[in-house]
LOMIPA-676991 format. One line per 2 residues: their letters; for each residue x, y, z negated of N, C-alpha, C. Coordinates in steps of 0.1 Angstrom, whole numbers, plus 5000, padded with zeros to 4 digits. Layout:
N
A> X Y Z X Y Z X Y Z; ...
# end
This chain:
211
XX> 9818 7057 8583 9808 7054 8592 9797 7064 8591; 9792 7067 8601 9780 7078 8604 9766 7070 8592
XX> 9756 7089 8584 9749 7082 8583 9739 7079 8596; 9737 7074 8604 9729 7072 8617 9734 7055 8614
XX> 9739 7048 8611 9739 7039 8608 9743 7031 8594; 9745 7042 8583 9741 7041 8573 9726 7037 8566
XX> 9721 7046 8573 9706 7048 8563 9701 7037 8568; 9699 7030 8584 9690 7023 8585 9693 7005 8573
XX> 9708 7004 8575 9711 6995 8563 9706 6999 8550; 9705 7010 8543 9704 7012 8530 9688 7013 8533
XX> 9681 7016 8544 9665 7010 8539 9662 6994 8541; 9671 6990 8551 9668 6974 8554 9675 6969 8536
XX> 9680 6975 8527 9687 6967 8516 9672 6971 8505; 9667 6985 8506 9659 6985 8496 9645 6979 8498
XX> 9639 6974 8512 9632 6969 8519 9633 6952 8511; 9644 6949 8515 9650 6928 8506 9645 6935 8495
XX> 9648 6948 8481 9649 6945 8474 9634 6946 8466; 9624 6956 8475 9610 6958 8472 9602 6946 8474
XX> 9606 6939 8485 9602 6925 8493 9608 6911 8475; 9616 6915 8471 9619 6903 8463 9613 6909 8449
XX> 9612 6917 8447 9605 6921 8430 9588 6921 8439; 9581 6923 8448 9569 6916 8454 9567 6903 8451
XX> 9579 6898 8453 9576 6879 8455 9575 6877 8440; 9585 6884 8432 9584 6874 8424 9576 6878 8413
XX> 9564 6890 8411 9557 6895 8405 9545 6884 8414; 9542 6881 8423 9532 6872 8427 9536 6858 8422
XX> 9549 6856 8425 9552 6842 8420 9544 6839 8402; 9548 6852 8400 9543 6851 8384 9527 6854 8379
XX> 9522 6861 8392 9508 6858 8390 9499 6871 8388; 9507 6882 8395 9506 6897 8400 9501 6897 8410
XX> 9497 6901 8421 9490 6906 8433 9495 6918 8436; 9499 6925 8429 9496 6938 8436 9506 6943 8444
XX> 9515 6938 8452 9524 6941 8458 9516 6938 8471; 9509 6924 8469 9501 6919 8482 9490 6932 8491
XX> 9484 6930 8473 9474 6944 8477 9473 6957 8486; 9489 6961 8483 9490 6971 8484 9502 6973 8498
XX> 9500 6957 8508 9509 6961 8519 9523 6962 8516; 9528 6959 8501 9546 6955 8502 9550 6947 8503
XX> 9543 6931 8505 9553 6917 8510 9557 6920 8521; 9565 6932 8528 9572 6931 8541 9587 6937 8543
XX> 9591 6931 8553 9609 6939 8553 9601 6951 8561; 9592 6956 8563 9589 6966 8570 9593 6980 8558
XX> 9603 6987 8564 9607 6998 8556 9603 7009 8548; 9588 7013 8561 9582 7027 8559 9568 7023 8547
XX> 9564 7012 8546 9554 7011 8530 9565 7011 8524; 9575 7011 8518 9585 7014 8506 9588 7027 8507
XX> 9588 7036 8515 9598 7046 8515 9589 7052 8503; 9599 7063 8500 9598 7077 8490 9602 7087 8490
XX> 9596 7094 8490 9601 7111 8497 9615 7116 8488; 9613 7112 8478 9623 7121 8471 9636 7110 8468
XX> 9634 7090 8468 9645 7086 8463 9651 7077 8477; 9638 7078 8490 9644 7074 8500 9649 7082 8508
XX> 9649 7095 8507 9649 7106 8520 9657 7116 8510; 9653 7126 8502 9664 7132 8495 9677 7131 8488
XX> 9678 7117 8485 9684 7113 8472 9697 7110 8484; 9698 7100 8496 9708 7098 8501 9712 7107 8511
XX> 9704 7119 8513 9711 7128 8519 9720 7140 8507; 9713 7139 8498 9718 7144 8491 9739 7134 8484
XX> 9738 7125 8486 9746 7113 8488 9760 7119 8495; 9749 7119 8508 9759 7120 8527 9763 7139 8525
XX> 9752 7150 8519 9762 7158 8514 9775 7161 8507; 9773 7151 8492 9784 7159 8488 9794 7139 8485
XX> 9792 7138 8501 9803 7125 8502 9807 7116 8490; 9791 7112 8488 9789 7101 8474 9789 7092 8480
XX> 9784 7077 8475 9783 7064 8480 9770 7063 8483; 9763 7056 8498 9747 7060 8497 9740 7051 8483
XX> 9731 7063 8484 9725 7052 8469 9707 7062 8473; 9698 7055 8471 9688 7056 8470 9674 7045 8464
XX> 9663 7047 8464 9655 7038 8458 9641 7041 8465; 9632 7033 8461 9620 7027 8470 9607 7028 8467
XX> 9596 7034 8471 9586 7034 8464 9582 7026 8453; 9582 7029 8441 9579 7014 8435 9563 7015 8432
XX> 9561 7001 8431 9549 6999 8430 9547 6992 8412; 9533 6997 8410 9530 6993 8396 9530 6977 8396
XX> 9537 6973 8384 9533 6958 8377 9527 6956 8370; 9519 6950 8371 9509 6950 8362 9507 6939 8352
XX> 9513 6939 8342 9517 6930 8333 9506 6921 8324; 9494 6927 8328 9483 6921 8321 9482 6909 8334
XX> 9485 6909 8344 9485 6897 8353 9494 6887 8352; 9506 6890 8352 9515 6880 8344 9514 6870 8336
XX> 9522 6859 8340 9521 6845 8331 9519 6853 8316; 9533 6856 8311 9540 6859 8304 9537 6875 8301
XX> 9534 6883 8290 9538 6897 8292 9553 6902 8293; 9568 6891 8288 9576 6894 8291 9586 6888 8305
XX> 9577 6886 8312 9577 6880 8331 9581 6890 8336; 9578 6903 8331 9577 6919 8341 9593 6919 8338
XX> 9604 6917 8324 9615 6917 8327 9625 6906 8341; 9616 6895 8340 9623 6887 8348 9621 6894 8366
XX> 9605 6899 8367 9602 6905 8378 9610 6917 8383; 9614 6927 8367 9620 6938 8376 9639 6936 8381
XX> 9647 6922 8375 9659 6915 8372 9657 6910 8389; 9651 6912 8394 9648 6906 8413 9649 6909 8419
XX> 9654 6923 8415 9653 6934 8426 9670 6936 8428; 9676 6940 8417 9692 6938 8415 9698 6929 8421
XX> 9690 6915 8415 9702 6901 8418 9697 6900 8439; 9683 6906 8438 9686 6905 8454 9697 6913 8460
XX> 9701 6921 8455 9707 6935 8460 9721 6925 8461; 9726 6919 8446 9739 6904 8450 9739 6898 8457
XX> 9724 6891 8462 9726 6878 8474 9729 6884 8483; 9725 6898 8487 9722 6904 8504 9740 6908 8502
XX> 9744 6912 8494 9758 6915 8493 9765 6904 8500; 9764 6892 8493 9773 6878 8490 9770 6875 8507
XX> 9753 6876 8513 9750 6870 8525 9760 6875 8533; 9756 6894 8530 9768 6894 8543 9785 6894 8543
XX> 9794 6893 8531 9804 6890 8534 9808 6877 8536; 9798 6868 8535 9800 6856 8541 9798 6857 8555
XX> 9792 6867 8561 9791 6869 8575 9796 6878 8580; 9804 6882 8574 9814 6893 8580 9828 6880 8581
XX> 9828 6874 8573 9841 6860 8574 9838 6854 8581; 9826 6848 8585 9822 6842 8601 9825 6853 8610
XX> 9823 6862 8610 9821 6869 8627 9838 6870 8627; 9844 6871 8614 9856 6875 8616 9869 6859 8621
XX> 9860 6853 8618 9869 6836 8624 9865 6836 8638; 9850 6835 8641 9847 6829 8652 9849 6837 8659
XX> 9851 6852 8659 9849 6859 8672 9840 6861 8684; 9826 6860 8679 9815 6861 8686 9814 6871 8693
XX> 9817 6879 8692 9817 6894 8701 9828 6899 8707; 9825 6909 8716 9839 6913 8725 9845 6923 8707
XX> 9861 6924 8713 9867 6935 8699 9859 6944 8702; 9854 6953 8705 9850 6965 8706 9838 6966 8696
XX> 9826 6953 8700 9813 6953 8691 9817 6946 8682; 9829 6937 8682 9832 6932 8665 9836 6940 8651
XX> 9842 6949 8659 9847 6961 8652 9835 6965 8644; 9827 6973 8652 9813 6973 8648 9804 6968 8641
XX> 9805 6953 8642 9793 6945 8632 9803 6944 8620; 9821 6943 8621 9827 6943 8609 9825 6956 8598
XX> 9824 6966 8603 9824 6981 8598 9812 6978 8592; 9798 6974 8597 9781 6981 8591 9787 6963 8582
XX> 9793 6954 8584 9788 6944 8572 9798 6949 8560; 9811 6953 8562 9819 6959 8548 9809 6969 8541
XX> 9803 6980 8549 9795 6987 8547 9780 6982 8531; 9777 6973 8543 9768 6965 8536 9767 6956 8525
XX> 9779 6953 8522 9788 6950 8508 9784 6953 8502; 9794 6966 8503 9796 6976 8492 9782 6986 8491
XX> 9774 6989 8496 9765 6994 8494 9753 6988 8488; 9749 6971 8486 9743 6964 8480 9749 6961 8467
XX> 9764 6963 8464 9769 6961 8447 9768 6973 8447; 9768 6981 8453 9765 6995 8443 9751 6997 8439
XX> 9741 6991 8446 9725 6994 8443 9724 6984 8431; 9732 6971 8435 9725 6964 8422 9729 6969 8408
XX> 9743 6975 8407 9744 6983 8394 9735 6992 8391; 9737 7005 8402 9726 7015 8398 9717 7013 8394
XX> 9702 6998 8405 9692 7001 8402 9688 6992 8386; 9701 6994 8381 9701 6985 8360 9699 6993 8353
XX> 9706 7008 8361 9704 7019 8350 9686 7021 8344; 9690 7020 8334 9676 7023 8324 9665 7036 8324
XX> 9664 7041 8336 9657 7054 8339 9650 7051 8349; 9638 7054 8348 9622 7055 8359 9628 7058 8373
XX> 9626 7055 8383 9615 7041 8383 9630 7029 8388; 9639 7033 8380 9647 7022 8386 9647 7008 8376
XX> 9646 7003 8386 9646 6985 8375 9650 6981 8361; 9661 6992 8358 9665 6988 8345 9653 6995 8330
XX> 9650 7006 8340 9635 7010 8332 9626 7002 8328; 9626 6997 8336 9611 6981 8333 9620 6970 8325
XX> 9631 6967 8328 9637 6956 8319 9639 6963 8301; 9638 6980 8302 9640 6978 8287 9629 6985 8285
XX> 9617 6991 8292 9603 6989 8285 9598 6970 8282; 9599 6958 8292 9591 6948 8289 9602 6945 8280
XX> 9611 6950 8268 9617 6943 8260 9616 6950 8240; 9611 6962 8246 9610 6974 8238 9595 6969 8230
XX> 9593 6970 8216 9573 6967 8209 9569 6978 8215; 9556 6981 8217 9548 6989 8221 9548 7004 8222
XX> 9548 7005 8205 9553 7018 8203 9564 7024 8204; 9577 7015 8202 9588 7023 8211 9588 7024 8226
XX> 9579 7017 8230 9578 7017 8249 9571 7029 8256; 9560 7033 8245 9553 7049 8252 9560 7054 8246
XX> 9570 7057 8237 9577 7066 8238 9590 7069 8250; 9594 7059 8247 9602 7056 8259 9598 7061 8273
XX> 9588 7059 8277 9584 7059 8292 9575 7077 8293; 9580 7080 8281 9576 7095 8288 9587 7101 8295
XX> 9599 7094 8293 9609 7103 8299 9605 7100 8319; 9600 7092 8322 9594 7088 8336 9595 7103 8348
XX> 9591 7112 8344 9581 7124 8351 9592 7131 8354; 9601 7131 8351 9615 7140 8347 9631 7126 8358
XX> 9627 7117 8353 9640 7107 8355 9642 7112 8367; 9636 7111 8379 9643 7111 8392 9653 7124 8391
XX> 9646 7135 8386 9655 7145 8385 9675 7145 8380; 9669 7135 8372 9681 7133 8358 9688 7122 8367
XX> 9684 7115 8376 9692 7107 8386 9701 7113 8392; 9692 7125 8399 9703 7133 8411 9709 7142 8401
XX> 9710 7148 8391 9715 7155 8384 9732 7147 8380; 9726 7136 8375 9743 7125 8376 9749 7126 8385
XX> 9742 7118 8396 9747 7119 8409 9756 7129 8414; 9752 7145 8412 9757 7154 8416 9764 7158 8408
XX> 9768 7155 8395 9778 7160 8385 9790 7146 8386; 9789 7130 8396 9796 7123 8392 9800 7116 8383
XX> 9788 7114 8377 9787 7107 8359 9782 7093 8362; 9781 7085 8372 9777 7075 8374 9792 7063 8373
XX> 9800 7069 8376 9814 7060 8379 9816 7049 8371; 9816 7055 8361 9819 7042 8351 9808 7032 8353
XX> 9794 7033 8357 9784 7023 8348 9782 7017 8365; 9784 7025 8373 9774 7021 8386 9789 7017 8401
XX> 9796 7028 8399 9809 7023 8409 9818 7020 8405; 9824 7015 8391 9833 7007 8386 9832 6992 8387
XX> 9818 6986 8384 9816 6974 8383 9812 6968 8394; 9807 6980 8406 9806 6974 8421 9819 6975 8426
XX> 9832 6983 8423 9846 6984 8435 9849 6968 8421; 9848 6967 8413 9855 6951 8403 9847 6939 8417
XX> 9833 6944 8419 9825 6925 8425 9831 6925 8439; 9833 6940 8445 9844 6940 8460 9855 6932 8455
XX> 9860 6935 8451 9872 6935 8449 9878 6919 8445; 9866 6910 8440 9863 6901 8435 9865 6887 8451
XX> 9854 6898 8460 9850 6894 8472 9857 6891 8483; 9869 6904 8482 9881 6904 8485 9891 6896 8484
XX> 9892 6892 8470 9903 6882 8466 9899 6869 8470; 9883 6861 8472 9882 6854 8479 9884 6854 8491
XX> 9889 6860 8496 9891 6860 8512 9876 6864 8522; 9868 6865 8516 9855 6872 8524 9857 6882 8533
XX> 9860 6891 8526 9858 6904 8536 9874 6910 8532; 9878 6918 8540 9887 6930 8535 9885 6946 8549
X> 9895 6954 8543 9890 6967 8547 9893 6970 8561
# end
């Protein structure tokens, strides 16, 4: 599938997932997602030069899976119920990346019964929802990995005592780099496209979607 209808899915996915780590940092008694204009599926307040725009052309070059990430915005954990809330806040962004997955192969199995559309446009909404699958299990892995500013960074700083946390989070300034550096050497397989072709594959055998 062209990226021309790639990317605008992979912003509408990081869009749910900026929109659900918002919600649920306010749920917990944070603002600052409000503050700052990100409670919206609106795309362009998330974007990021280098993990919305480089990262997945860099992807659509050397014929990787699209993967990219979102402006993130600070948490501010002194607002928090809990100071260990910020793990459950940044765990919202992933498991959204599952629901939006699960949503649409359940709606690729509807469109694919009922036949709402002529073949021609079914074809179509079947292609961008397999698409959509598979490109929401692959973000929820990735964004676990333990490096700035992806989610799994904040789940093992809000888990880390203090002093192993600034140390930790100096590697920040550098990570994105160390992202596309995987990416382009193919060192992600095991941790990030193994365990998303296993939840397809899973999806599959329930009769949801297939290829």
């Amino acid at each position: 599938m062209e990226w021309i209808v790639q990317l605008p899915v992979l912003l509408f996915s990081l869009a749910v997932h900026e929109l659900s780590t918002g919600l649920a940092a306010f749920a917990k008694g944070d603002r600052s997602a409000e503050e700052q204009g990100r409670l919206t599926l609106n795309p362009i307040p998330h974007m990021d030069p280098f993990g919305t725009i480089f990262v997945p052309l860099l992807c659509y070059s050397l014929r990787l899976p699209m993967l990219g990430w979102a402006k993130p915005f600070p948490v501010d954990a002194g607002k928090l119920s809990r100071p260990r809330d910020v793990v459950e806040v940044a765990v919202a962004g992933p498991f959204a990346h599952l629901a939006l997955a699960l949503v649409m192969a359940v709606s690729f199995k509807v469109s694919a019964v009922v036949h709402v559309f002529s073949p021609a446009f079914e074809k179509i909404v079947l292609d961008v929802l397999v698409f959509g699958v598979s490109l929401n299990l692959v973000l929820a892995f990735f964004h676990l990995l333990p490096l700035a500013p992806l989610d799994g960074s904040r789940v093992v700083s809000g888990l880390l005592p203090r002093r192993l946390r600034e140390r930790y989070e100096r590697h920040a300034p550098y990570a994105g780099y160390l992202l596309a550096g995987l990416l382009a050497a193919r060192l992600l397989d095991p941790v990030v496209m193994a365990p998303a072709r296993a939840a397809l594959d899973v999806l599959a055998r329930a009769g949801l979607i297939h290829g």
